[in-house]
C-alpha positions in Angstrom: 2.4 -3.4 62.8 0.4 -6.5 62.7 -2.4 -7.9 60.8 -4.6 -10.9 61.3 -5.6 -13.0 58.2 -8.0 -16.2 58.7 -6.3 -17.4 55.3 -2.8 -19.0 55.1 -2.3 -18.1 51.7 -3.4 -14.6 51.8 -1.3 -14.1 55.1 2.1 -15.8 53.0 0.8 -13.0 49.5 0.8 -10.3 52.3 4.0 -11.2 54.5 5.8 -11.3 51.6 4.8 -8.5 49.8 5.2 -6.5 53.0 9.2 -8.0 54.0 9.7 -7.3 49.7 8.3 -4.0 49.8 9.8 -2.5 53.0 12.8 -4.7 53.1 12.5 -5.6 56.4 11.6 -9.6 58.2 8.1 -10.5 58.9 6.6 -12.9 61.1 3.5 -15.2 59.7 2.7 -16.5 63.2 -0.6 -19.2 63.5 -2.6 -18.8 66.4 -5.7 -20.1 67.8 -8.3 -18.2 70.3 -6.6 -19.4 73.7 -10.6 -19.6 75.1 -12.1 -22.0 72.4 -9.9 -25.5 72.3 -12.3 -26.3 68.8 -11.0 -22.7 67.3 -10.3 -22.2 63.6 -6.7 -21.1 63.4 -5.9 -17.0 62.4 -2.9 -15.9 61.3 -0.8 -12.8 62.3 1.5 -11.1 59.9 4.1 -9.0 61.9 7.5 -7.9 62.5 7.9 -9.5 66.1 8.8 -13.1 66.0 7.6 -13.8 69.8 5.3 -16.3 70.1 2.7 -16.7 72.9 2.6 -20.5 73.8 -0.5 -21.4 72.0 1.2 -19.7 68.7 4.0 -21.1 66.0 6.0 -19.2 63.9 4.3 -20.7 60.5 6.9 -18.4 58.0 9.8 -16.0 57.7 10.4 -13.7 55.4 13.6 -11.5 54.9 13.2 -9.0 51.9 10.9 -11.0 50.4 12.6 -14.2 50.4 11.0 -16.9 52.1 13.9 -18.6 54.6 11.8 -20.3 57.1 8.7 -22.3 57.1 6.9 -24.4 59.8 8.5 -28.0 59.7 
């Protein structure tokens, strides 16, 4: 599973209600399109935490408990 939002908060709403409803960790992961250096950031909503290098783990969610955000 993963999805792509271009909006932070929607991505947190959806990673959360996603880890809540399924009880399961998810992944809010910011990326940017490794072609463009000016690119607007996208973020992808998933249950792999691996990262490319241009990507950050933004948020972590565990049942839908927020334990990690991006320092």
């Amino acid at each position: 599973m993963s999805i792509t939002e271009i909006n932070l908060e929607k991505a947190l709403k959806k990673a959360e209600k996603i880890s809540r409803e399924h009880s399961t960790k998810i992944f809010v992961i910011i990326g940017f399109d490794e072609e463009e250096d000016d690119s607007e950031p996208c973020y992808h909503i998933d249950e792999n935490g691996t990262t490319r290098i241009w990507e950050e783990v933004e948020a972590i969610y565990e049942n839908g408990i927020l334990i990690k955000t991006r320092e």
